[in-house]
Structures are given as structure tokens and as C-alpha cells.
N, CA and C atoms as a LAMMPS dump frame, in Angstrom:
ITEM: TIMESTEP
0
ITEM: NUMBER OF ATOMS
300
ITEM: BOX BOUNDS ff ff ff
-5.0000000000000000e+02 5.0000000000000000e+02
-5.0000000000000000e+02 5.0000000000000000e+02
-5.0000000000000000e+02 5.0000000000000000e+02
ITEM: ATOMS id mol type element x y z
1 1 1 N 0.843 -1.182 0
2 1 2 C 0 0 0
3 1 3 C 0.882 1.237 0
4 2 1 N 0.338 2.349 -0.791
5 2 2 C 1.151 3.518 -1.228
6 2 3 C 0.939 3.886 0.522
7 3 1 N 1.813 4.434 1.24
8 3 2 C 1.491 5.173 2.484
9 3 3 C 1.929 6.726 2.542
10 4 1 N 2.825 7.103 1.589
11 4 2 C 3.682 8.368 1.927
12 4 3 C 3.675 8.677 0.058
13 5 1 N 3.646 9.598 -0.768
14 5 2 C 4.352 9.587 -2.063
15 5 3 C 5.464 10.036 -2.279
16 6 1 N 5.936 9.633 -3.926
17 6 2 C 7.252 9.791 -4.106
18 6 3 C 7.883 8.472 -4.61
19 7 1 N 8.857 9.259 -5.293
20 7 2 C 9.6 7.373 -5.672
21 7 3 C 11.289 7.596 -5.31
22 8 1 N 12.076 7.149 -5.1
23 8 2 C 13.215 7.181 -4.145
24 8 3 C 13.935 5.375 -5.008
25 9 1 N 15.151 6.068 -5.154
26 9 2 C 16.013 4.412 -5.513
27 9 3 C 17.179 5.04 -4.484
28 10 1 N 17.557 3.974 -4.473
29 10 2 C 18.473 3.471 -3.239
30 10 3 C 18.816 2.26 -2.63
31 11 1 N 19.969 1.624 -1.677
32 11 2 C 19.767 0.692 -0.927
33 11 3 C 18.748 0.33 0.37
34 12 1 N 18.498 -0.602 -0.167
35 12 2 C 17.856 -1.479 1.382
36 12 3 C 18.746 -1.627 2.29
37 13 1 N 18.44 -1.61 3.919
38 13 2 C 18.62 -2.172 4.879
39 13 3 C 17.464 -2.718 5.628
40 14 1 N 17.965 -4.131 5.88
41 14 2 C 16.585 -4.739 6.297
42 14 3 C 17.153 -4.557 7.675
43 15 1 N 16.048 -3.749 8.548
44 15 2 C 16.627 -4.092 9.832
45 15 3 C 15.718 -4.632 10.508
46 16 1 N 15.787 -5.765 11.318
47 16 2 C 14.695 -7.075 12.472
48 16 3 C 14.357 -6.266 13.272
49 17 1 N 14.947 -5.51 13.84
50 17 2 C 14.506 -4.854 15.408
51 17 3 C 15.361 -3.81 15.373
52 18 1 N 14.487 -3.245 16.624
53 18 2 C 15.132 -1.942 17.045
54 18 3 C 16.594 -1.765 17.472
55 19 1 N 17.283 -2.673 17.763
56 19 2 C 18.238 -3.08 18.473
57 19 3 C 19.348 -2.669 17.226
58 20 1 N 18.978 -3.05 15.912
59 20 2 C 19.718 -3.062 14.578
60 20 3 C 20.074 -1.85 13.655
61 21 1 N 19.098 -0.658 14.55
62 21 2 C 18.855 0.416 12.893
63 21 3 C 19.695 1.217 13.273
64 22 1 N 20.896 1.115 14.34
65 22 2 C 21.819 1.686 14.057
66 22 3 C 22.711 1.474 12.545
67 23 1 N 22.377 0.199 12.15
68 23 2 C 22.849 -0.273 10.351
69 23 3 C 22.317 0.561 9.531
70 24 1 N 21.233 1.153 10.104
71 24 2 C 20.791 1.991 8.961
72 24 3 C 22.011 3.558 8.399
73 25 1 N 22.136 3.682 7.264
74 25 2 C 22.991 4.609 6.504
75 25 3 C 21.932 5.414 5.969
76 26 1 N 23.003 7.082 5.464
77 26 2 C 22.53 8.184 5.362
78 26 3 C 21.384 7.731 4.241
79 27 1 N 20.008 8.137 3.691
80 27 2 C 20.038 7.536 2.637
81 27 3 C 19.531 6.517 2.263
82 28 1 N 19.688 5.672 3.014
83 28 2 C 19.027 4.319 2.846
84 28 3 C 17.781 4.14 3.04
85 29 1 N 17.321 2.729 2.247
86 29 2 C 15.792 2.376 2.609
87 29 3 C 15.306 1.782 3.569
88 30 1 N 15.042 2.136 4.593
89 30 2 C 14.67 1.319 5.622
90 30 3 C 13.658 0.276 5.258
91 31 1 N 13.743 -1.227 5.43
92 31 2 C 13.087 -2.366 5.354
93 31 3 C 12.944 -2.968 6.612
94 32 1 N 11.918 -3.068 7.123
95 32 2 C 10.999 -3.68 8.486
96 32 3 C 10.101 -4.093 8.761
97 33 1 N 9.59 -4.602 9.675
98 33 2 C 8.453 -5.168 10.178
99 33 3 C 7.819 -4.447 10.349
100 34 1 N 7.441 -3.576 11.131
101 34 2 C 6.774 -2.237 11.536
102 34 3 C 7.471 -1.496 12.567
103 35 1 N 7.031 -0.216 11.921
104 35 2 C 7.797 1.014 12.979
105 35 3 C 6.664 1.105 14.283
106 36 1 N 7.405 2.009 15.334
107 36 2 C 6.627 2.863 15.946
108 36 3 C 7.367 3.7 16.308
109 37 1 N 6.623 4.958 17.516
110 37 2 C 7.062 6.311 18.054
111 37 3 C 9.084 5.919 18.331
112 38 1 N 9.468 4.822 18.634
113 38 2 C 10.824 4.496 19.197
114 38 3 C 11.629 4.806 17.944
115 39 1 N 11.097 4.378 16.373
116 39 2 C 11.523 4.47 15.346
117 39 3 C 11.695 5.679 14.612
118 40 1 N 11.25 6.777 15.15
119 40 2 C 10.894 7.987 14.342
120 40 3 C 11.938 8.442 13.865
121 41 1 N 13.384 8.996 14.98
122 41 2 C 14.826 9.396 14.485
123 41 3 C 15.05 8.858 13.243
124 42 1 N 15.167 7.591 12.932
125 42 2 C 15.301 6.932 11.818
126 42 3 C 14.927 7.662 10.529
127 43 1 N 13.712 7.714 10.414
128 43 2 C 13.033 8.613 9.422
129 43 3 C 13.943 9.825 8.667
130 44 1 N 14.588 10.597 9.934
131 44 2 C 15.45 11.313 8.996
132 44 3 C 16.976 10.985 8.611
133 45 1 N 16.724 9.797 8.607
134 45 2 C 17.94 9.347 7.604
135 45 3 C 17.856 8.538 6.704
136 46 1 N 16.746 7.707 6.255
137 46 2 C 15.684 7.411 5.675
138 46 3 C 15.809 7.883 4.47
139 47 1 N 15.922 7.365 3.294
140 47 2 C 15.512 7.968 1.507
141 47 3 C 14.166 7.704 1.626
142 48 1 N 13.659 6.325 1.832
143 48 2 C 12.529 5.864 1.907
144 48 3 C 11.726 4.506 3.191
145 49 1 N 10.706 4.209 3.009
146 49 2 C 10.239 3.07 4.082
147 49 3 C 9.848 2.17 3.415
148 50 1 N 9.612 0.753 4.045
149 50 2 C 9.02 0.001 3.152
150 50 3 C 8.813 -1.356 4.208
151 51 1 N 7.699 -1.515 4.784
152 51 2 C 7.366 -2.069 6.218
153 51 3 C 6.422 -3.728 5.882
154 52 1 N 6.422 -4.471 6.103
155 52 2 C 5.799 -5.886 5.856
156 52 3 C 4.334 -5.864 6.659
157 53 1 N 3.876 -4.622 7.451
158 53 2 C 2.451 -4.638 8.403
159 53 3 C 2.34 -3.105 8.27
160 54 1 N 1.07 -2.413 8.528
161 54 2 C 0.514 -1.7 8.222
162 54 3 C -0.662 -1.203 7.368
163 55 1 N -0.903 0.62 7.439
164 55 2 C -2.068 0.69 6.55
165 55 3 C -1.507 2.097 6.557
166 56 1 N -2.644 2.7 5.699
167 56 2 C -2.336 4.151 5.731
168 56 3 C -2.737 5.021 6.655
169 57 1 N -2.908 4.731 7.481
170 57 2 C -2.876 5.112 9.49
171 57 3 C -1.953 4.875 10.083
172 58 1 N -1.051 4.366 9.551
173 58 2 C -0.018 3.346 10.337
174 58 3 C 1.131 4.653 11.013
175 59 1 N 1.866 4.334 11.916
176 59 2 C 2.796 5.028 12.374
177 59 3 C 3.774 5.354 11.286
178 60 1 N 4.113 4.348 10.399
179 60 2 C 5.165 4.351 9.537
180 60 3 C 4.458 5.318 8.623
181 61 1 N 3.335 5.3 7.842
182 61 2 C 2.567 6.023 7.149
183 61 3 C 2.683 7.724 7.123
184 62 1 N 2.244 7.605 8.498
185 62 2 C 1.853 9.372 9.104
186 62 3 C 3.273 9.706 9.324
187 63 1 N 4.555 9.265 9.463
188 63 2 C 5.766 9.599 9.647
189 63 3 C 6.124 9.93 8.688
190 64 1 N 6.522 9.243 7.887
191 64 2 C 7.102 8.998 6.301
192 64 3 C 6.36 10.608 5.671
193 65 1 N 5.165 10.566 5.764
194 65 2 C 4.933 12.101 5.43
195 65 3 C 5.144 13.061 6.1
196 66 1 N 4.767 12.985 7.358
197 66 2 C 5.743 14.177 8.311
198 66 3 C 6.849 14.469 7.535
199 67 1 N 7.512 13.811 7.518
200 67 2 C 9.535 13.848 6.676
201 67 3 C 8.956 13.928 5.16
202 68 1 N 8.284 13.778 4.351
203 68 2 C 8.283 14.151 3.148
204 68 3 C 9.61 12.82 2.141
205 69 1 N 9.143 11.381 2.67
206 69 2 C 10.07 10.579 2.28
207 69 3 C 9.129 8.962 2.024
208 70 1 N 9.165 8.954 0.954
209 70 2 C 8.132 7.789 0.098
210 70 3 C 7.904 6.708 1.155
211 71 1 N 6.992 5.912 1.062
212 71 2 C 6.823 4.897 2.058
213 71 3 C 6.358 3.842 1.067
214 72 1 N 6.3 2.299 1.295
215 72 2 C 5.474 1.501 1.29
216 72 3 C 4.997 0.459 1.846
217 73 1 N 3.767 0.147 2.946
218 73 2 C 3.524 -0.464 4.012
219 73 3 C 2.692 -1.981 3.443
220 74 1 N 2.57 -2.614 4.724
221 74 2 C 1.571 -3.868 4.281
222 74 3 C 2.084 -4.675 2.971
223 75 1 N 3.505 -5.166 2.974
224 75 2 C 3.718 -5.625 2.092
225 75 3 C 4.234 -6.927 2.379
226 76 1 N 3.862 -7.599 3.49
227 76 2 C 3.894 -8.736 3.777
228 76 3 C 5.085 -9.628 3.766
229 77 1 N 5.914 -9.55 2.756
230 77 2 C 7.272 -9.936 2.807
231 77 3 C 8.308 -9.201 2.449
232 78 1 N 8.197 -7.99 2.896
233 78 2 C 9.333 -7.151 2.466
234 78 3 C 10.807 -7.131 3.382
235 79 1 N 10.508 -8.158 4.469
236 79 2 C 12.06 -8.213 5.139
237 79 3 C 12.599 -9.569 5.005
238 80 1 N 11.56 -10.118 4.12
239 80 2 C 12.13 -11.913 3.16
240 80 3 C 12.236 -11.433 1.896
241 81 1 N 12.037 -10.625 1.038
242 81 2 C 11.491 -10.862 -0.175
243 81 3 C 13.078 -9.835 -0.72
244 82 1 N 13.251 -8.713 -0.175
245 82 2 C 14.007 -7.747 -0.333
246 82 3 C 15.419 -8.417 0.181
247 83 1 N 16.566 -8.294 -0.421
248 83 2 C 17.89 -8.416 0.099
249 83 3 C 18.825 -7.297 0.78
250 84 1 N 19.203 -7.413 1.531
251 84 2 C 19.543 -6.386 2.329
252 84 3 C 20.689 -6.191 1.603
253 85 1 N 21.128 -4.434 1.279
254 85 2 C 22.115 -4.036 0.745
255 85 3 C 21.702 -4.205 -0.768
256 86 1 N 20.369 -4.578 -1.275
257 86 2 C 19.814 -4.28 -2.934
258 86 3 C 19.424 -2.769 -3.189
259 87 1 N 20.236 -2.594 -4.679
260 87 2 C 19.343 -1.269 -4.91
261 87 3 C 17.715 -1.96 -5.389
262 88 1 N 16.924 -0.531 -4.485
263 88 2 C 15.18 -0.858 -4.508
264 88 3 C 15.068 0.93 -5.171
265 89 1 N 13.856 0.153 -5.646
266 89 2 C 13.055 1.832 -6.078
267 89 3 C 11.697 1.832 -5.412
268 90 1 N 11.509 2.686 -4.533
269 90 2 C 10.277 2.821 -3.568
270 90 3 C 9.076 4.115 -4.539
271 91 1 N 8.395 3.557 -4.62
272 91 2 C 6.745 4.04 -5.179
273 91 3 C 5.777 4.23 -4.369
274 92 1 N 6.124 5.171 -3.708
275 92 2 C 4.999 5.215 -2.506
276 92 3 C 3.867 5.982 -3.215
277 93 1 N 3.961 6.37 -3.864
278 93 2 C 2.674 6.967 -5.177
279 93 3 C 1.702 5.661 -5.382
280 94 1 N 2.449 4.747 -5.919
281 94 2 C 1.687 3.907 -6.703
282 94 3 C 1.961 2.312 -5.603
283 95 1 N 2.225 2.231 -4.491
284 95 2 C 2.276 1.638 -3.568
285 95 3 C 3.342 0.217 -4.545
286 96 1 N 4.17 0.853 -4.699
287 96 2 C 5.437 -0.228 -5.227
288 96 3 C 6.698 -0.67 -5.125
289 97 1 N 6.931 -1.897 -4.552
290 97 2 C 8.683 -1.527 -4.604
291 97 3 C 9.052 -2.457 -5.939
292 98 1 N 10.33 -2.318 -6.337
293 98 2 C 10.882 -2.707 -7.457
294 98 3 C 12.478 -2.591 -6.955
295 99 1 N 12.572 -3.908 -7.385
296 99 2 C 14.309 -4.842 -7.601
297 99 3 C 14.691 -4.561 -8.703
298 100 1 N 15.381 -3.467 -9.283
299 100 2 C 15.997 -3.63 -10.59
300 100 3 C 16.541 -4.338 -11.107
């Protein structure tokens, strides 16, 4: 689901938990399970989001636009499906990610 618009290429970092997103780089796409309020800093370092739970209510959602940085939520396998360290192109317009 589109949550935020915009389209953004860049690397993935898949990060499991909170414990991890210090991995996250300037720039990068954050790939997760779901955010919340603990996750927000993140955001501004963030190119884009791209979360496996959610909706367009979602914390990750209403953030991602706060910051003005593409999102795409509810995508069910995006921290299996995505390789960590792939360039992704995030479509938060058209609720898409893409593996070049």
C-alpha cells in the first residue's frame, strides 16, 4: 500500500529490530516489520520506508509524510522478499517496490 508519495532508488537495509537500525545509513531504505514512536529518528535518515504490516494510518505512514520521504507499508514480505544491501526503487505513489 502507497502510504507516503514519491519514488526514491536506493539501498535497502533490512533491519529485524530496534536493536539493529543503528545499520541503517545516510540515505538508505529502511526495510521492516513495523515502525513505531521508538523508530521515528530513523526517518530522517531514511531515503525511503518500506514495512511488511501496516495501513495508511499506520505510524510508519503518518511519519514517512511528516519527513516528506516515500513509504510503502503492508507488504507482507518485504524483510524476506528484499535483500539487504539491494538497490530498490520505492513508489509510494503507486504503492510499489521494485528490484531492478
Amino acid at each position: 500500500t502507497g502510504a507516503s508519495p514519491g519514488v526514491y532508488r536506493g539501498r535497502a537495509r533490512v533491519i529485524r529490530s530496534l536493536a539493529e537500525a543503528g545499520r541503517l545509513g545516510d540515505g538508505e531504505i529502511l526495510v521492516c516489520g513495523v515502525t513505531a514512536p521508538t523508530w521515528t529518528p530513523y526517518f530522517a535518515i531514511a531515503g525511503a520506508v518500506v514495512t511488511d504490516a501496516g495501513g495508511a494510518l499506520s505510524h510508519t505512514a503518518v511519519v514517512a509524510r511528516e519527513y516528506g520521504i516515500p513509504a510503502v507499508v503492508g507488504t507482507r514480505t518485504g524483510t524476506r522478499a528484499i535483500p539487504d544491501g539491494a538497490l530498490v526503487e520505492v513508489d509510494g505513489s503507486e504503492g510499489l517496490v521494485r528490484l531492478p
